[in-house]
C-alpha positions as a Markdown table, in Angstrom:
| # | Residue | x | y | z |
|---|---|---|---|---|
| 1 | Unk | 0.0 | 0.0 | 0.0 |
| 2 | Unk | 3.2 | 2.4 | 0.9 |
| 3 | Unk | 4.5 | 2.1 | -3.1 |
| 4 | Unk | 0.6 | 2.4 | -4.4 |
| 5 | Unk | 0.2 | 6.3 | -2.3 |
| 6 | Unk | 4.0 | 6.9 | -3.4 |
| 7 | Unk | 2.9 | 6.2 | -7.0 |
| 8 | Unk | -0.5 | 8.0 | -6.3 |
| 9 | Unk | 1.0 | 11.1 | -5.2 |
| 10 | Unk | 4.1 | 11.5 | -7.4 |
| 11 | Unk | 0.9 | 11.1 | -10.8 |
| 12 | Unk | -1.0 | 13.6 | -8.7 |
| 13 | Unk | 2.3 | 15.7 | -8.8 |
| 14 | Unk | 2.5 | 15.4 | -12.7 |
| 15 | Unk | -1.2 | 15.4 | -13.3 |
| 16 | Unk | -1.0 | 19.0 | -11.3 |
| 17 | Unk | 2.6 | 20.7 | -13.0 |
| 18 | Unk | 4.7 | 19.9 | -10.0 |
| 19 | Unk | 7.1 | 17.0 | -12.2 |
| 20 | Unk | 10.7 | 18.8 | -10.9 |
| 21 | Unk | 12.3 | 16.6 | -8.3 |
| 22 | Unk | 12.7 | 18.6 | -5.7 |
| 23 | Unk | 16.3 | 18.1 | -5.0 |
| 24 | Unk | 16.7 | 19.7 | -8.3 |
| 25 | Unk | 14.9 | 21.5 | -8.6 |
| 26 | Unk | 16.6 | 23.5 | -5.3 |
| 27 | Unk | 19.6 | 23.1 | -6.8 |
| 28 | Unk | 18.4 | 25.0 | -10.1 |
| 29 | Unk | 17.0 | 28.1 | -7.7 |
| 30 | Unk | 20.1 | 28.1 | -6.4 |
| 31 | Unk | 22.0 | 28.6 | -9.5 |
| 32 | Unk | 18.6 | 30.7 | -10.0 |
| 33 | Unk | 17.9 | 29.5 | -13.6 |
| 34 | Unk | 14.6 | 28.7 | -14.1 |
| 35 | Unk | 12.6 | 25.2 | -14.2 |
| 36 | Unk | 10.8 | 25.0 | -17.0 |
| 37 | Unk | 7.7 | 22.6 | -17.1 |
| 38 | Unk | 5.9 | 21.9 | -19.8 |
| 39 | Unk | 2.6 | 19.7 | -18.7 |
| 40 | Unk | 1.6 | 17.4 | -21.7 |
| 41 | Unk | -0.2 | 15.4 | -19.2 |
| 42 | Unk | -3.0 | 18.0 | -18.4 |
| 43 | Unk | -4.1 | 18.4 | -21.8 |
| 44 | Unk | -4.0 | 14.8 | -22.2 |
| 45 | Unk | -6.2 | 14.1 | -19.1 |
| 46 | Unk | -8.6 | 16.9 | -19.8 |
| 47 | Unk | -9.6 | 15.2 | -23.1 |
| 48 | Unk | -9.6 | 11.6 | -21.2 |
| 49 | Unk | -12.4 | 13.4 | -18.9 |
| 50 | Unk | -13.9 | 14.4 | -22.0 |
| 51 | Unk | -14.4 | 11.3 | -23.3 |
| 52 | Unk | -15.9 | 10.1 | -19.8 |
| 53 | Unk | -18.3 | 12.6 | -19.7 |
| 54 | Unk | -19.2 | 11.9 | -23.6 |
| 55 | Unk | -19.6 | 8.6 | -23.1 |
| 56 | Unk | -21.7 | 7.3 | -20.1 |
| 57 | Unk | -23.5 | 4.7 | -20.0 |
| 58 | Unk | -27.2 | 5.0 | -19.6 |
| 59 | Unk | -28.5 | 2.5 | -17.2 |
| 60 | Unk | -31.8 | 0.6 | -18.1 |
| 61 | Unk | -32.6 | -2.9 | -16.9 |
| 62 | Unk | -34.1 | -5.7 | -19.6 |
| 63 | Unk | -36.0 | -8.6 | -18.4 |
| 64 | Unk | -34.4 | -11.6 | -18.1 |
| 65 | Unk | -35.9 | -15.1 | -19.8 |
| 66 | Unk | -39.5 | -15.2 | -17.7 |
| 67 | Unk | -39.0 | -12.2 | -16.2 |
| 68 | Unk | -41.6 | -9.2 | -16.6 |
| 69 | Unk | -40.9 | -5.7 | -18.7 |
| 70 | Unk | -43.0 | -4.4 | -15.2 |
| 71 | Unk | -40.2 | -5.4 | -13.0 |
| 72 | Unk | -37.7 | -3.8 | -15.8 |
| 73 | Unk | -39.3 | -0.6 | -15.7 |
| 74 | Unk | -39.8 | -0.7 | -11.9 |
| 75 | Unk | -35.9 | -1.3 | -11.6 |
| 76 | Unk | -34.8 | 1.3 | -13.7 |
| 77 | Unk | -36.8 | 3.8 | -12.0 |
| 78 | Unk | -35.6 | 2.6 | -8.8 |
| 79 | Unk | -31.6 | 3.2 | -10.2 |
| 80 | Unk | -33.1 | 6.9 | -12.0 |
| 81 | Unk | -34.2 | 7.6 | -8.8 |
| 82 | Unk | -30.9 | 6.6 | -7.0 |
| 83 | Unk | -28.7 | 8.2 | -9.2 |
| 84 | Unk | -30.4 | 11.3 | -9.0 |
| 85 | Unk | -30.3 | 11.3 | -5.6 |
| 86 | Unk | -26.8 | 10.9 | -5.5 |
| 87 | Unk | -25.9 | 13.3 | -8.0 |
| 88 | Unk | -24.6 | 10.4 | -9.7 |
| 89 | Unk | -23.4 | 12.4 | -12.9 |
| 90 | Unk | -20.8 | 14.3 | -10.6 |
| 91 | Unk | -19.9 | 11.2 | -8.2 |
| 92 | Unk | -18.9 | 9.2 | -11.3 |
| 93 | Unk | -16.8 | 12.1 | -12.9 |
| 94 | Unk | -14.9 | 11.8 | -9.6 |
| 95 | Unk | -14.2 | 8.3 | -9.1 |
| 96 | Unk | -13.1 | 8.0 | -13.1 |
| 97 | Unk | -10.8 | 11.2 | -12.1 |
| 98 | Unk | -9.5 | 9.4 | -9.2 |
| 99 | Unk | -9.1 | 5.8 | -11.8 |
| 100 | Unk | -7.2 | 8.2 | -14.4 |
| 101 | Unk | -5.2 | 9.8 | -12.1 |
| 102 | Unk | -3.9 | 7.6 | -9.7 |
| 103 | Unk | -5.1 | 4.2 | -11.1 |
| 104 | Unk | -7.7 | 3.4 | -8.4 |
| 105 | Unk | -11.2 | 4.8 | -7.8 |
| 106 | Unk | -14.0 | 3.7 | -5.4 |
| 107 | Unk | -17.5 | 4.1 | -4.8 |
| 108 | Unk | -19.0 | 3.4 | -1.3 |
| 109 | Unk | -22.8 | 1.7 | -1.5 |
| 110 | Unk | -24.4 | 2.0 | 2.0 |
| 111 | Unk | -27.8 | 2.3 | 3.6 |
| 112 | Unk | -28.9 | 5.6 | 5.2 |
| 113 | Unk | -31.8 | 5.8 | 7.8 |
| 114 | Unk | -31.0 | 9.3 | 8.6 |
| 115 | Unk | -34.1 | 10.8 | 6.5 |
| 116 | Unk | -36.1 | 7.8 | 6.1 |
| 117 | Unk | -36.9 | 4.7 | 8.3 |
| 118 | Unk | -37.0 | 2.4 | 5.3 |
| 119 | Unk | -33.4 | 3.7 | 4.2 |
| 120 | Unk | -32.3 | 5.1 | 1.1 |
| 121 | Unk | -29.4 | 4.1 | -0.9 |
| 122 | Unk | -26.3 | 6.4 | -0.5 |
| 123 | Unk | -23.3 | 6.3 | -2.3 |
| 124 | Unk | -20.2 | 8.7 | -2.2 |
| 125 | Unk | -16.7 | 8.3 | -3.2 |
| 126 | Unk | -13.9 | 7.2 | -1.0 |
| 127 | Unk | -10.4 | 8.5 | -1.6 |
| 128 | Unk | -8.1 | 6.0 | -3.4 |
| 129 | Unk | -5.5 | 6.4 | -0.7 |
| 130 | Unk | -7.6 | 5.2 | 2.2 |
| 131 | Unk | -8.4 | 1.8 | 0.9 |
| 132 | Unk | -5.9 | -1.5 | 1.6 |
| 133 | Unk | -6.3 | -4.2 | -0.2 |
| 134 | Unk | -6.0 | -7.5 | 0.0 |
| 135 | Unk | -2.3 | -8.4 | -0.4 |
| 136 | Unk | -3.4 | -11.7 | -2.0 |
| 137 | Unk | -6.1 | -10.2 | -4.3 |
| 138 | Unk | -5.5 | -11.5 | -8.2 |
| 139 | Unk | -8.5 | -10.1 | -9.7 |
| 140 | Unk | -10.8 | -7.3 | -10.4 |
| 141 | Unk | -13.9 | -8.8 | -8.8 |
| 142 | Unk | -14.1 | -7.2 | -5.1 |
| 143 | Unk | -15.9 | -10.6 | -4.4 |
| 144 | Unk | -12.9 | -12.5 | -4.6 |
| 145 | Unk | -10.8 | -10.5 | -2.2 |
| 146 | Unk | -10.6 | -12.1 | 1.2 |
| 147 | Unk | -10.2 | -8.6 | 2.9 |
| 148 | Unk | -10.5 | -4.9 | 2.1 |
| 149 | Unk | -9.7 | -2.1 | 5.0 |
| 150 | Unk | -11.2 | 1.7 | 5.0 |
| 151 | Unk | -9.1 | 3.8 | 6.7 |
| 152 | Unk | -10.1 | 7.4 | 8.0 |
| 153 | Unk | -8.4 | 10.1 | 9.9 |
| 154 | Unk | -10.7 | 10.9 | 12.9 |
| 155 | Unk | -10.4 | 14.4 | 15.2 |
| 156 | Unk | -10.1 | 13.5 | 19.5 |
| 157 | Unk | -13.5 | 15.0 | 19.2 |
| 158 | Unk | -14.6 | 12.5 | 16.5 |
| 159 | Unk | -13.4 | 9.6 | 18.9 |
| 160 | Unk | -14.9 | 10.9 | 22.2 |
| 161 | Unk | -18.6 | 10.7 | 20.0 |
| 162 | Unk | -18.5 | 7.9 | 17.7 |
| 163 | Unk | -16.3 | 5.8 | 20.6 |
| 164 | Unk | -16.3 | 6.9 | 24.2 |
| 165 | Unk | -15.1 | 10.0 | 25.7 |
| 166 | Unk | -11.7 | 8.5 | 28.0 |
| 167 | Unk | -10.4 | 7.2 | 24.7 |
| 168 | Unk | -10.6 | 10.9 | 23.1 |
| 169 | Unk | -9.3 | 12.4 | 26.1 |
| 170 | Unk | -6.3 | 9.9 | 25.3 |
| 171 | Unk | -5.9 | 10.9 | 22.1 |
| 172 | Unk | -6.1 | 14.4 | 22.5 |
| 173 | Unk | -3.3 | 14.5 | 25.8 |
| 174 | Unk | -1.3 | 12.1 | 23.6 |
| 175 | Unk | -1.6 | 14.7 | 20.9 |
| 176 | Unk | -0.4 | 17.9 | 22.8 |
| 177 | Unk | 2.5 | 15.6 | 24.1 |
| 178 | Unk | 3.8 | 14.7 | 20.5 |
């Protein structure tokens, strides 16, 4: 996971004009002569992100062999509904950015009860760099992997309400010392 955020970050550097190693490029202001970049790779990624937004998918569900065209329709109403939701057309552009970019993107699927007691589908995008996965993973099915960890920075405050209060007193004493 260490080389994938080293590889991640150094194409964020690039996708963003910052390609100069910075050894060098201290050495050149030094000398003071100028480091000149010229960032092929923008251009080249804005017209990949083109293409993305030319050509999504639209979304429509068939029915299978006995299945009903009512149960079709219901379906895809059900994703229309989601998606909009969601703002799906924006949460997509992201994860693809995160794909081109870095070579890893991720939607997160989940159940929400927060505005409804019968739950409504919410999905958001996780940041590349917080998902490990499994070491022994060989395949691009996520349902073959035996483990996949989420990682996320949380405040002393965040601990003390999603965990108990000693533990983010803890953290927050253990912060000041450091």
């Amino acid at each position: 996971h260490i080389r994938y955020l080293e590889m991640a970050d150094r194409c964020n550097k690039y996708f963003a004009g910052m390609q100069w190693d910075p050894i060098r490029k201290a050495r050149l202001d030094r000398r003071k002569v100028p480091a000149l970049t010229i960032n092929k790779i923008l251009p080249t990624m804005a017209a990949v992100f083109g293409e993305q937004l030319d050509n999504r998918a639209e979304i429509a569900f068939r029915p299978a062999k006995g299945g009903l065209q009512e149960t079709s329709d219901a379906l895809t109403q059900v994703y229309l509904h989601v998606a909009q939701q969601n703002r799906m057309d924006w949460l997509e552009t992201d994860v693809a950015a995160d794909g081109f970019v870095t070579g890893r993107g991720y939607f997160d699927v989940r159940i929400c009860y927060e505005d409804s007691l019968q739950g409504e589908v919410k999905l958001s995008r996780i940041h590349p760099g917080n998902v490990l996965l499994d070491p022994d993973g060989c395949e691009y099915d996520p349902d073959t992997w035996k483990s996949v960890f989420v990682t996320k920075w949380l405040t002393a405050d965040d601990i003390r309400v999603l965990y108990n209060k000693e533990d983010g007193d803890y953290l927050a004493v253990k912060d000041k010392s450091a």
